[in-house]
MIDOSE-1310 file (N, C-alpha, C; in nm, 2 decimals, decimal comma, always signed):
residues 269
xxxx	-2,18/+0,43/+0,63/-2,14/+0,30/+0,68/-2,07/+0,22/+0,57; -1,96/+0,14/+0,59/-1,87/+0,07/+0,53/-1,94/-0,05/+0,49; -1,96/-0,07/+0,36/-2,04/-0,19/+0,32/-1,94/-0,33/+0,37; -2,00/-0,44/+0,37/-1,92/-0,53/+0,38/-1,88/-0,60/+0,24
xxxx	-1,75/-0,65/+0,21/-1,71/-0,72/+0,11/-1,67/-0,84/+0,10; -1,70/-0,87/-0,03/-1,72/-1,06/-0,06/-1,62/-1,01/-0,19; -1,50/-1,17/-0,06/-1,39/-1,16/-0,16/-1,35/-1,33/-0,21; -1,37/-1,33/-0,35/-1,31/-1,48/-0,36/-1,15/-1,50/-0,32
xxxx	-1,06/-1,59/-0,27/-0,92/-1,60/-0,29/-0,93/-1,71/-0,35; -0,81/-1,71/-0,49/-0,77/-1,78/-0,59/-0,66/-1,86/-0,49; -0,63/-2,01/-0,48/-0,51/-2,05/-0,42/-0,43/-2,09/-0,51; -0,33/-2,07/-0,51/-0,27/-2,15/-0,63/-0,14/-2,20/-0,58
xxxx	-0,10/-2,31/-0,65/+0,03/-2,37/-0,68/+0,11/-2,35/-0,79; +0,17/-2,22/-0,80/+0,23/-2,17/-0,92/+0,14/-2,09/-1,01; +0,06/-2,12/-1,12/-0,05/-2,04/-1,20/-0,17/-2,19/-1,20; -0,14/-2,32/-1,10/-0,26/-2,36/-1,14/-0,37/-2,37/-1,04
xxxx	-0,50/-2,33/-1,02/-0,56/-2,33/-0,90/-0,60/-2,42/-0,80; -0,61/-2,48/-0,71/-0,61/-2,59/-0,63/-0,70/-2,58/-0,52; -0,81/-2,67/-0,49/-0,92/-2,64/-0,38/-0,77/-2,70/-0,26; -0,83/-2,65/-0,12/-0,74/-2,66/-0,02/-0,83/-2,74/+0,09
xxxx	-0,76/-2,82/+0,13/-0,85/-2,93/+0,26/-0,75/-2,95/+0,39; -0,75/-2,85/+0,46/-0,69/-2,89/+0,60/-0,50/-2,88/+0,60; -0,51/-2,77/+0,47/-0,35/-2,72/+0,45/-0,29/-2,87/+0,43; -0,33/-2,97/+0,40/-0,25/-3,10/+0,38/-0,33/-3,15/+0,23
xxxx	-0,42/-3,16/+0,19/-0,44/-3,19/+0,06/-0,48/-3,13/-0,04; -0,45/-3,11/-0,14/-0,51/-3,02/-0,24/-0,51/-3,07/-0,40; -0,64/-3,02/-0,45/-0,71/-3,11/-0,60/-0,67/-2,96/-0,68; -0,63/-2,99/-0,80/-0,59/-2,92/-0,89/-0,74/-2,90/-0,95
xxxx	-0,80/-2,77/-1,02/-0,90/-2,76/-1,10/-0,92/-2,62/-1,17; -0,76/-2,61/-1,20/-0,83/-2,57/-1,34/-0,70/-2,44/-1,35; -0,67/-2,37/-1,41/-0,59/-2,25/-1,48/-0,61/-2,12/-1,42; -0,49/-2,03/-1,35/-0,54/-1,92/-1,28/-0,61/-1,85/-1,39
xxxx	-0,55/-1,82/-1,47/-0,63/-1,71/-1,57/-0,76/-1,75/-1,61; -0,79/-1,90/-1,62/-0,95/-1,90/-1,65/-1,07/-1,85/-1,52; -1,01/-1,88/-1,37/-1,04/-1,81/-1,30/-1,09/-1,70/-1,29; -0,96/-1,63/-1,27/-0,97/-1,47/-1,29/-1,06/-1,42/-1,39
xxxx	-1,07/-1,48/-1,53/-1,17/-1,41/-1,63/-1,32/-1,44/-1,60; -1,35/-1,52/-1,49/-1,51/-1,60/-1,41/-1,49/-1,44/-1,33; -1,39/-1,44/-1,23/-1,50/-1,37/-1,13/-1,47/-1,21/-1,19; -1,41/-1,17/-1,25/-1,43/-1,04/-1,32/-1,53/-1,01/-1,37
xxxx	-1,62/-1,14/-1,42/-1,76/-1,12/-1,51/-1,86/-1,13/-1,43; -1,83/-1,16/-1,26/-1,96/-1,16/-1,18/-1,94/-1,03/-1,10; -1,99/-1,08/-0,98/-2,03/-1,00/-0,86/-1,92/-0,99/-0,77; -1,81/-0,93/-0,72/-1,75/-0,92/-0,66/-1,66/-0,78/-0,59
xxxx	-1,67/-0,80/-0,46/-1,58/-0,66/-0,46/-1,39/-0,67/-0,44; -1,36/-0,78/-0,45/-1,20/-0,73/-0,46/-1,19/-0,91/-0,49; -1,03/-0,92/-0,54/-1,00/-1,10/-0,52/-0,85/-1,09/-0,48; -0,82/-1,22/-0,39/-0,72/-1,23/-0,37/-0,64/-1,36/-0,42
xxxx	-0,54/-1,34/-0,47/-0,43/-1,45/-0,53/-0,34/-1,49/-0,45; -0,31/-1,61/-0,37/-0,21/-1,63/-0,27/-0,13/-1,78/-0,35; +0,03/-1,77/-0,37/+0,07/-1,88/-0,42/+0,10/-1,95/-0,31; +0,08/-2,08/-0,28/+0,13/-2,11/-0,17/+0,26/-2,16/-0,16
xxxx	+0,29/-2,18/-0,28/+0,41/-2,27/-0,28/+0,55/-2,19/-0,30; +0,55/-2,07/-0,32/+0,64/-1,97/-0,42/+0,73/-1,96/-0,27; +0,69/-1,94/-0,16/+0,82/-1,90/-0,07/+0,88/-2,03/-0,04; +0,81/-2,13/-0,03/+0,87/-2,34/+0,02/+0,96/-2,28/-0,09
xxxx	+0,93/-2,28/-0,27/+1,02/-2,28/-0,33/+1,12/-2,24/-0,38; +1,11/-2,10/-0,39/+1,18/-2,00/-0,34/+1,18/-1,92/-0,46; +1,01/-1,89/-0,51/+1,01/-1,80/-0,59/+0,99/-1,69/-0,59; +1,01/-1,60/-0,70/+0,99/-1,48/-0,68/+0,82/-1,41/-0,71
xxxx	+0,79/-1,32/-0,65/+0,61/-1,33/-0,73/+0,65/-1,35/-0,87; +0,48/-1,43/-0,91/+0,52/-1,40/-1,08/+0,49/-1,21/-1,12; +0,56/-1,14/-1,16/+0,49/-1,05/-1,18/+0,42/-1,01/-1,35; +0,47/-1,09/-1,42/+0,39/-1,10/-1,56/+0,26/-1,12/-1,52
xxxx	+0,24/-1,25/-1,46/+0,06/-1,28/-1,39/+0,00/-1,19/-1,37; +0,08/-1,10/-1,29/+0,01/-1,01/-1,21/-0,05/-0,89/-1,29; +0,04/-0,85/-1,39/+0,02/-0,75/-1,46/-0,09/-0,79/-1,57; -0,09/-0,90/-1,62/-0,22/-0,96/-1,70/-0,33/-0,96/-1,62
xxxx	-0,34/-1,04/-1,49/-0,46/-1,01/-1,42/-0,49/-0,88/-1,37; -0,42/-0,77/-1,38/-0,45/-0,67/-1,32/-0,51/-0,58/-1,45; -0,46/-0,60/-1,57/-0,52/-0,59/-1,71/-0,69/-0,65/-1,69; -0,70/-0,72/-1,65/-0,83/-0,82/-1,63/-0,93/-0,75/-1,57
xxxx	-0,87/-0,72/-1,46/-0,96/-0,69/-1,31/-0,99/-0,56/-1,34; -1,15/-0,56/-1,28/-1,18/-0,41/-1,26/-1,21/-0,38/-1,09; -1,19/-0,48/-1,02/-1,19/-0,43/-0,87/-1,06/-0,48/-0,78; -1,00/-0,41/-0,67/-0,88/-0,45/-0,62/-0,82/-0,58/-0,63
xxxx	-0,70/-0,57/-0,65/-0,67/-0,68/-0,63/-0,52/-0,73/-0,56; -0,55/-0,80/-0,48/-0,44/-0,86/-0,34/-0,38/-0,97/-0,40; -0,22/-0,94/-0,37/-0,17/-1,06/-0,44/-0,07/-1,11/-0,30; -0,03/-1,28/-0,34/+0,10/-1,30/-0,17/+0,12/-1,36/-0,23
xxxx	+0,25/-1,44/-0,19/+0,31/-1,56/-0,21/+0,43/-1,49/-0,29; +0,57/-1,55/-0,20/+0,69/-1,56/-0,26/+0,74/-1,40/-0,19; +0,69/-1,29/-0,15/+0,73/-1,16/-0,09/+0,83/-1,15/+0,03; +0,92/-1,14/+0,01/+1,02/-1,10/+0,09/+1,12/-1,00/+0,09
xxxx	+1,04/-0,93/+0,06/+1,16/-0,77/+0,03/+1,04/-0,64/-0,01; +1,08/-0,57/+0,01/+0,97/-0,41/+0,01/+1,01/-0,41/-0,18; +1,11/-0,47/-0,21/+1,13/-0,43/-0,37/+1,01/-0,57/-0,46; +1,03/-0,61/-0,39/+0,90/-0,72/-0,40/+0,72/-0,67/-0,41
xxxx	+0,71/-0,59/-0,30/+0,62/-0,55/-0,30/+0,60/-0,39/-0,39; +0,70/-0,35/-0,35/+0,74/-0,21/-0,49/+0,70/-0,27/-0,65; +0,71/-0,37/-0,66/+0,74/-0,44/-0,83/+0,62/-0,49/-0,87; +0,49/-0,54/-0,76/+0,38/-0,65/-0,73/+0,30/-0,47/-0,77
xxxx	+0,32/-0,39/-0,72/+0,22/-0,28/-0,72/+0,22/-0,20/-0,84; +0,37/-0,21/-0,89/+0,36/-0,11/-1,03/+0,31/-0,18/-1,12; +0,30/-0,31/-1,10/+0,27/-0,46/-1,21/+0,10/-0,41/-1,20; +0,09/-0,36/-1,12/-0,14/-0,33/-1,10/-0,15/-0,39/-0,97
xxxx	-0,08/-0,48/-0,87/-0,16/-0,50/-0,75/-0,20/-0,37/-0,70; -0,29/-0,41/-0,59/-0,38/-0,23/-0,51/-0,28/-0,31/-0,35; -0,31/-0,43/-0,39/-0,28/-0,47/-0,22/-0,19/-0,59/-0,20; -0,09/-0,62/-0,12/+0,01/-0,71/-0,10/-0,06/-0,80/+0,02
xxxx	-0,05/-0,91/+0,01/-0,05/-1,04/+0,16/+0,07/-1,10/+0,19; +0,09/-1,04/+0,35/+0,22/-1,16/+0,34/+0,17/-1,24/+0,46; +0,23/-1,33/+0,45/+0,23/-1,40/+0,57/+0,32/-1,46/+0,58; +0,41/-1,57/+0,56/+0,55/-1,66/+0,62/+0,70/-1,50/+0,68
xxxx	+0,70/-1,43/+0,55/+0,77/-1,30/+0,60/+0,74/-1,22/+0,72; +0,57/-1,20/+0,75/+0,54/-1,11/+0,84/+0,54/-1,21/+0,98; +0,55/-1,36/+0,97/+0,54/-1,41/+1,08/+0,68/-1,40/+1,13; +0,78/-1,41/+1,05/+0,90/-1,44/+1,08/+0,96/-1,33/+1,16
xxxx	+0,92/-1,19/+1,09/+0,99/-1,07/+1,14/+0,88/-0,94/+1,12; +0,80/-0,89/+1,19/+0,71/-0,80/+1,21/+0,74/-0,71/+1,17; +0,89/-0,67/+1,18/+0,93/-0,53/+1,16/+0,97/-0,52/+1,03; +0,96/-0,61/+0,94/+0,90/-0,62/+0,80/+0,79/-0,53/+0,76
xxxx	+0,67/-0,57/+0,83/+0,54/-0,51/+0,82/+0,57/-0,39/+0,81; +0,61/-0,34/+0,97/+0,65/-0,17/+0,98/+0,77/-0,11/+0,85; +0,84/-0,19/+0,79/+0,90/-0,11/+0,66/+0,81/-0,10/+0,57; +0,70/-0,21/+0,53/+0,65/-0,22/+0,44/+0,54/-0,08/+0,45
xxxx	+0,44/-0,11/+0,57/+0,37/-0,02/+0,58/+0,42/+0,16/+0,60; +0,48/+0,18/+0,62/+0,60/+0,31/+0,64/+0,61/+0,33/+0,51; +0,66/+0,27/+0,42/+0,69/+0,27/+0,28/+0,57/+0,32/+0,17; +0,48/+0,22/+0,17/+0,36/+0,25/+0,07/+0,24/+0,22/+0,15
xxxx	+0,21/+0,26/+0,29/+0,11/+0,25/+0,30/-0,02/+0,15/+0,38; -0,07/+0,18/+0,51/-0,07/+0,05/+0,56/-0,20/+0,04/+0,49; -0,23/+0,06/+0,42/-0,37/+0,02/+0,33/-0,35/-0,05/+0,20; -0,20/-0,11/+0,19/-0,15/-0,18/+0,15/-0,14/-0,31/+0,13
xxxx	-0,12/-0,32/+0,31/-0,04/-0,40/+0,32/-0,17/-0,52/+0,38; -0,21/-0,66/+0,37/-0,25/-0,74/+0,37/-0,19/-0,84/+0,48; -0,18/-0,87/+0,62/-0,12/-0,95/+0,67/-0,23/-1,12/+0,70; -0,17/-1,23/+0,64/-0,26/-1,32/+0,66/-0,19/-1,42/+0,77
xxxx	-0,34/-1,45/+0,83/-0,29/-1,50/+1,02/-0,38/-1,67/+0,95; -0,25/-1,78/+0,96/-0,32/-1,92/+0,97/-0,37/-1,92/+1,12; -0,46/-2,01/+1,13/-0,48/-2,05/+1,28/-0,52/-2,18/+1,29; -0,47/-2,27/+1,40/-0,55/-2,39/+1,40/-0,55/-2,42/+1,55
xxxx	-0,62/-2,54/+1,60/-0,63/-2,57/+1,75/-0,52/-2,69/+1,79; -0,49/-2,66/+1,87/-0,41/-2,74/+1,93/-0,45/-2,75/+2,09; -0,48/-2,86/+2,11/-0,56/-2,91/+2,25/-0,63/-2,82/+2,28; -0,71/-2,81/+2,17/-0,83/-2,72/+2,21/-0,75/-2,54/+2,21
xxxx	-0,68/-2,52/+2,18/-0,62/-2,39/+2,20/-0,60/-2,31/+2,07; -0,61/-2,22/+2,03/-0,59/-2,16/+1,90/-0,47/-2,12/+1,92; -0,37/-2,14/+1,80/-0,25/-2,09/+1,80/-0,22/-2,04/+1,64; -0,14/-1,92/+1,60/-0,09/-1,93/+1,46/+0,01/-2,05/+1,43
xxxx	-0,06/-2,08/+1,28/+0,05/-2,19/+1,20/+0,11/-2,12/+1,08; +0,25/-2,19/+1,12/+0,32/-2,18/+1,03/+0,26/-2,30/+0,91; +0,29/-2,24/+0,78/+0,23/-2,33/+0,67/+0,38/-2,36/+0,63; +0,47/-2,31/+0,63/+0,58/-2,37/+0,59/+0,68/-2,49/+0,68
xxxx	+0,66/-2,47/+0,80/+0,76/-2,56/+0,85/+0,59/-2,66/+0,90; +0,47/-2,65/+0,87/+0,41/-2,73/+0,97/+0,41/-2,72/+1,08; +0,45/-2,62/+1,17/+0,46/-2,57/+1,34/+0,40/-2,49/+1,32; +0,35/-2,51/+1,48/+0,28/-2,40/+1,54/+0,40/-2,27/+1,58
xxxx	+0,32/-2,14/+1,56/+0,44/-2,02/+1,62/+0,40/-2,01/+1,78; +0,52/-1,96/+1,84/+0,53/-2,00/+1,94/+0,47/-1,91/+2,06; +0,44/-1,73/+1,98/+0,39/-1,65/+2,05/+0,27/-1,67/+2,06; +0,19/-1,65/+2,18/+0,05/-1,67/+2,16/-0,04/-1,59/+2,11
xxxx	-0,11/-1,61/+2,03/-0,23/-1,58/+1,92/-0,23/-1,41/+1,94; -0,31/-1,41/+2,12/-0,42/-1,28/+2,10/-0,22/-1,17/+2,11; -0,12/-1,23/+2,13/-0,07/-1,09/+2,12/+0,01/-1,09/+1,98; +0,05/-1,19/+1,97/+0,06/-1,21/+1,77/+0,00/-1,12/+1,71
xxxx	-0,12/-1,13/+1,73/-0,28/-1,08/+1,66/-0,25/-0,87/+1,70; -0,18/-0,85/+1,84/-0,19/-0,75/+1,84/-0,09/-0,69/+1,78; +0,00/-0,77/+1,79/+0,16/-0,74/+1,74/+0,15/-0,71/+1,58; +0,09/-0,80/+1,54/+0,09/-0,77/+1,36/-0,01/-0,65/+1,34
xxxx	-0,12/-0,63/+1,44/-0,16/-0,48/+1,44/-0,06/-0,35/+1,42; -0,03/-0,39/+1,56/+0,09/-0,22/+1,58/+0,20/-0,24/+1,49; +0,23/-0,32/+1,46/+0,32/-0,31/+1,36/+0,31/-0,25/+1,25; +0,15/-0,17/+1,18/+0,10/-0,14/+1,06/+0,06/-0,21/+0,97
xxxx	-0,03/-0,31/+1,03/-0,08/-0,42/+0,91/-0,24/-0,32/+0,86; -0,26/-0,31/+0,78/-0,43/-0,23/+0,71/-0,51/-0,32/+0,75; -0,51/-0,46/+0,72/-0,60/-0,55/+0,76/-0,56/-0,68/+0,76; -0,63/-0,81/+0,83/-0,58/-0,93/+0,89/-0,68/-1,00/+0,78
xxxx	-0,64/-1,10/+0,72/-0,70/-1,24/+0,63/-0,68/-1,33/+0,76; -0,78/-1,36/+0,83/-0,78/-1,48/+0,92/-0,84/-1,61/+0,84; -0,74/-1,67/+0,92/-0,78/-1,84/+0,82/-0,82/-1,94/+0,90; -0,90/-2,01/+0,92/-0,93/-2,18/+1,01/-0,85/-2,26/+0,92
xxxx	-0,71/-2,26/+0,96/-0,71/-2,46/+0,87/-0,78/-2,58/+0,95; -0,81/-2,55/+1,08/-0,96/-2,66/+1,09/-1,04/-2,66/+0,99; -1,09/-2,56/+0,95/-1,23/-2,53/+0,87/-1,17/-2,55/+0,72; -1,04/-2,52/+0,67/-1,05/-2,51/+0,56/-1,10/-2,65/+0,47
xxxx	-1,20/-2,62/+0,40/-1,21/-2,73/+0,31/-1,34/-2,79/+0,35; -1,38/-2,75/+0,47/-1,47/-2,86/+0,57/-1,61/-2,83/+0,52; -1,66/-2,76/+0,47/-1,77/-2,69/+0,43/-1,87/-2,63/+0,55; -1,83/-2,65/+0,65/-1,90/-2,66/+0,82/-1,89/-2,47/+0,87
xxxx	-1,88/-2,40/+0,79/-1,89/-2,28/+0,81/-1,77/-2,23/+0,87; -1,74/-2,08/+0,92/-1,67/-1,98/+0,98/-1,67/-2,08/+1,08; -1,51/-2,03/+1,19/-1,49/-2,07/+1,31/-1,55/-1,95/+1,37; -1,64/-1,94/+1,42/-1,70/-1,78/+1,46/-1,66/-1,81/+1,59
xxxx	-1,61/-1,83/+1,66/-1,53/-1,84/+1,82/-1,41/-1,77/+1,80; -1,34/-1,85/+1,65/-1,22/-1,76/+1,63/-1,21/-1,63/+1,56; -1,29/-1,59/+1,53/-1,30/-1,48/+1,44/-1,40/-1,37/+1,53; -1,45/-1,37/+1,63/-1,50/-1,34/+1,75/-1,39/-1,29/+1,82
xxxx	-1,27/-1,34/+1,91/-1,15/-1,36/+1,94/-1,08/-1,24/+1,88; -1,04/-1,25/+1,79/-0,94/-1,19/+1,71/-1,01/-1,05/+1,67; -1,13/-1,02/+1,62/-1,20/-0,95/+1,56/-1,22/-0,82/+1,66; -1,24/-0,88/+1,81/-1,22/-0,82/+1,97/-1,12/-0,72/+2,01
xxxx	-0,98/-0,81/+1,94/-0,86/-0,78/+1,97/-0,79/-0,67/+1,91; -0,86/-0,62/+1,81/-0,80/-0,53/+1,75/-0,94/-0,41/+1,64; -0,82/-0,33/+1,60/-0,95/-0,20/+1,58/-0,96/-0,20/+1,38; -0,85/-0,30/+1,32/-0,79/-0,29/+1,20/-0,94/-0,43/+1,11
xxxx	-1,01/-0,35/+1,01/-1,07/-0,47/+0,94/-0,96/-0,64/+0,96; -1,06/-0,75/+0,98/-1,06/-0,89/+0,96/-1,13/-0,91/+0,84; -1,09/-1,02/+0,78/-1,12/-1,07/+0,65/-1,15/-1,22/+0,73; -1,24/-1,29/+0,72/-1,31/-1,39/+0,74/-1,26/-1,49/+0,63
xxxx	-1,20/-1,62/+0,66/-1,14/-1,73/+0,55/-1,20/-1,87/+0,63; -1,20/-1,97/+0,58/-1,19/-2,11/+0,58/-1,34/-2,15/+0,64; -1,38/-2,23/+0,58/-1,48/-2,34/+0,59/-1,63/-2,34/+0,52; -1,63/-2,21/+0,41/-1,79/-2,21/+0,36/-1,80/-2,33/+0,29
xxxx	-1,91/-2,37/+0,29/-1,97/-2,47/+0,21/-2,12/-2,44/+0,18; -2,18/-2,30/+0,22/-2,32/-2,28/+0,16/-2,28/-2,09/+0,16; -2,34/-2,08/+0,05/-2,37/-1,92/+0,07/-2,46/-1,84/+0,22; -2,56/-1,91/+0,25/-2,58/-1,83/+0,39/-2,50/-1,90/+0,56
xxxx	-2,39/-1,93/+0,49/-2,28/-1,94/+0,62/-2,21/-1,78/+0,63; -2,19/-1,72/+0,49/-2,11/-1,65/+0,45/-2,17/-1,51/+0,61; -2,31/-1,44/+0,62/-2,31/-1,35/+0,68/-2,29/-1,38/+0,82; -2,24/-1,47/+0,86/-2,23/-1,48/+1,03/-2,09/-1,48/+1,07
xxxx	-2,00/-1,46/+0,93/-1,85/-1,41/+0,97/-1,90/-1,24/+1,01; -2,01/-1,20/+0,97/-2,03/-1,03/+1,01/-2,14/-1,02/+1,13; -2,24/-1,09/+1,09/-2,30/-1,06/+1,22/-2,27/-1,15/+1,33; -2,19/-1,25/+1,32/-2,19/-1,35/+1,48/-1,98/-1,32/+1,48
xxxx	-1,92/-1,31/+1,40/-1,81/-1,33/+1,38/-1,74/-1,14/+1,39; -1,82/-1,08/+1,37/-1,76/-0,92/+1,40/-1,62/-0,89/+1,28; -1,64/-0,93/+1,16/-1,55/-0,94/+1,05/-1,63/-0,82/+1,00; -1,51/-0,73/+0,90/-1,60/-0,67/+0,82/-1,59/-0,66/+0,66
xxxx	-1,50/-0,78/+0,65/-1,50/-0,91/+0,50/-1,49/-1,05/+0,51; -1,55/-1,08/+0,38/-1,62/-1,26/+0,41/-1,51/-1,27/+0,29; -1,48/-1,39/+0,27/-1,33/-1,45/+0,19/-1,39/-1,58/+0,17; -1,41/-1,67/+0,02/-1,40/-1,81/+0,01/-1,33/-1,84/-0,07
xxxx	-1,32/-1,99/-0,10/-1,21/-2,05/-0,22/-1,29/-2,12/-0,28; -1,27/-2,24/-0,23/-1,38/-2,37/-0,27/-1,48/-2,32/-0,31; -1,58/-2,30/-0,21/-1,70/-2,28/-0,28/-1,76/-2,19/-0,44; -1,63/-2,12/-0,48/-1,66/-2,05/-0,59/-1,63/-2,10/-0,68
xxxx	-1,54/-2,17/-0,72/-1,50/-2,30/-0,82/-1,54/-2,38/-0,94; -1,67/-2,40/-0,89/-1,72/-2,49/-1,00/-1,89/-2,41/-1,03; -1,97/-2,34/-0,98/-2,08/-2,29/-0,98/-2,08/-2,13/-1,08; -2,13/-2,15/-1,15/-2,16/-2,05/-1,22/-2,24/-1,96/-1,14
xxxx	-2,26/-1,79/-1,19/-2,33/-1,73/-1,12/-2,32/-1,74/-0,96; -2,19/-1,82/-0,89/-2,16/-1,82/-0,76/-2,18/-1,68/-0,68; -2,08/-1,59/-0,74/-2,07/-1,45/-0,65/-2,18/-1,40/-0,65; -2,28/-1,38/-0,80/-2,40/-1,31/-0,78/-2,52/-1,35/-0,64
xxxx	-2,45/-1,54/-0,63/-2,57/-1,55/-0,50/-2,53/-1,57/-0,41; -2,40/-1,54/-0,40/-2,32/-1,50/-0,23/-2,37/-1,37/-0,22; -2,36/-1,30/-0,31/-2,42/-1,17/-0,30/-2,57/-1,15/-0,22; -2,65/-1,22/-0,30/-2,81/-1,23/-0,27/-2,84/-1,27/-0,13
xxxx	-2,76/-1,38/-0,10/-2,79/-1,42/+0,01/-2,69/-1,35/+0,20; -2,60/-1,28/+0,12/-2,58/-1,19/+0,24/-2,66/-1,05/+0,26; -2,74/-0,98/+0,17/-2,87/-0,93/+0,16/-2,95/-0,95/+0,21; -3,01/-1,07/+0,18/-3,13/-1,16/+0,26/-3,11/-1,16/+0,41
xxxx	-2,98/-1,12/+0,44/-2,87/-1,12/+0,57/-2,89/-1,00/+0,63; -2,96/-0,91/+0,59/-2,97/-0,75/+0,59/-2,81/-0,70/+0,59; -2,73/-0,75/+0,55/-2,58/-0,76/+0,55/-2,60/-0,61/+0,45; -2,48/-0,49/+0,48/-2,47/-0,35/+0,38/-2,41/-0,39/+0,28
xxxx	-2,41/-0,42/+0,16/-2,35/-0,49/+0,07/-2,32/-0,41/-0,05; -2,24/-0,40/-0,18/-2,25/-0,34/-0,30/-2,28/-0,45/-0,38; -2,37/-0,34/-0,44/-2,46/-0,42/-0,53/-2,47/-0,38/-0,70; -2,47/-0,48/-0,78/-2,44/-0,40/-0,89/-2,59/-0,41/-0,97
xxxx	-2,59/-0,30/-1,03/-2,75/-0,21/-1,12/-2,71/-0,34/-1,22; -2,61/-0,39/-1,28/-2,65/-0,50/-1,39/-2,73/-0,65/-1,31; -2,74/-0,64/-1,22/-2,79/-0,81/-1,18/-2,88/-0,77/-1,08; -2,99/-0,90/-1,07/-3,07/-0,90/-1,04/-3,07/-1,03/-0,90
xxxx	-3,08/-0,97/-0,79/-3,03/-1,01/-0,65/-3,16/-1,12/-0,59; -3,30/-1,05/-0,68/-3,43/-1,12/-0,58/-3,43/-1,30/-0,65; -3,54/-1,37/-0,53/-3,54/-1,51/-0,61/-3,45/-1,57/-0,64; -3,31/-1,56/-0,55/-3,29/-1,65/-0,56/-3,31/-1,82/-0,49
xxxx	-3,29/-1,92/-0,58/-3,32/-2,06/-0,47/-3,19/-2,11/-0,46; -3,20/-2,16/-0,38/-3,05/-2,27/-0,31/-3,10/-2,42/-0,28; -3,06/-2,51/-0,35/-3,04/-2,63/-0,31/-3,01/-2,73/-0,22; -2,99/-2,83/-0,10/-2,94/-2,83/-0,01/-2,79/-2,85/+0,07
xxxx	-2,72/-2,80/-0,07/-2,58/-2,77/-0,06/-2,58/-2,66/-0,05; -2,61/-2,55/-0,10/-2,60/-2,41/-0,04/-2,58/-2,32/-0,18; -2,61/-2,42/-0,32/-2,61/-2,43/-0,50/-2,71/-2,32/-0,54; -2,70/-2,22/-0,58/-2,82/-2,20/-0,65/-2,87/-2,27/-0,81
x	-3,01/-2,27/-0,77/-3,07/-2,36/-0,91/-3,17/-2,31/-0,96
């Protein structure tokens, strides 16, 4: 049985990291690289780095970053932002990524995906789906122009399947930031719709929100931002408490999972 995985994603604006609130506001806190050297030293099974600003601006990945944090890392690591070309992603992989995310490119032209995946691999390839509601309707957002795309969701969702995506980062920008848990309606939905792992994003605010993107949400990875940020020992008790979840988890022989307590933010203390 395929354990499930807890993955932090680093957001950044350029190399500095930034908590995210409803894709419209975002607090600067702190240096990608001091990040990266935190969750290397915990509990984690893979991390993802997404710039958000690098395609608006029209950069190219950093790939020095990449290659330092991949120096860093001893578990996979997914990098996005700024990808638009298979030599892009050719350059992101020899630099040490394991895995690429795209999203603004894969919304635009799918048959992107199918070069990409054809090329190196759909276990690769990372496709990340914004979503938000609109009169009550789930639709993908674009994060660059601020629109909604215009295809609707569940065949988007299938389209970036057959196209050769390895797996889907679904996002709530309802939820992002909200601390109010998984949209498990939407991640239910999508999760239905296709046969390719979902990665579970936007809205933790306690570590036992995290297992009902798997057991109520049918994901078979949990994803946060925020909440990893300022809490020491974070991943070790995301960890513990998707356990307590009977959640299949990897677990590491250096740490010690029992007792832990949580506070009534969701803190361990």
């Amino acid at each position: 049985m395929l354990k499930t995985r807890l993955i932090p994603c680093i957001i950044t604006k350029n190399e500095l990291v930034v908590q995210s609130f409803n894709f419209n506001n975002y607090l600067p806190i702190g240096n990608i690289k001091t990040a990266i050297e935190f969750f290397v030293n915990w509990d984690v099974d893979e991390i993802i780095i997404i710039d958000i600003d690098a395609t608006r601006e029209k950069r190219n990945p950093n790939m020095e970053l990449v290659k330092w944090a991949a120096s860093e890392c001893f578990v996979p690591l997914t990098v996005g932002g700024g990808i638009n070309s298979t030599d892009h992603i050719n350059n992101l992989l020899k630099a040490g990524a394991d895995k690429v995310c795209l999203n603004s490119v894969a919304s635009r032209d799918t048959n992107f995906i199918t070069k990409a995946s054809n090329k190196f691999g759909s276990q690769c390839i990372t496709v990340s789906i914004d979503v938000k509601k609109d009169n009550d309707k789930y639709k993908a957002f674009d994060h660059l122009s601020k629109k909604y795309i215009e295809t609707p969701l569940d065949y988007f969702v299938k389209k970036i399947e057959e196209a050769g995506a390895g797996e889907i980062l679904l996002n709530s920008v309802d939820r992002d930031g909200s601390r109010q848990g998984y949209d498990i309606e939407l991640l239910k939905r999508v999760s239905a719709l296709v046969n390719i792992p979902i990665i579970a994003l936007g809205g933790i605010g306690r570590f036992d929100q995290l297992a009902n993107g798997v057991t109520l949400g049918g994901c078979q990875a949990v994803a946060a931002a925020n909440i990893f940020q300022h809490m020491e020992h974070s991943t070790i008790a995301a960890k513990a408490q998707m356990r307590a979840s009977n959640l299949n988890v990897r677990l590491s022989s250096k740490v010690k999972y029992e007792n832990f307590t949580l506070d009534f933010l969701g803190r361990p203390y």
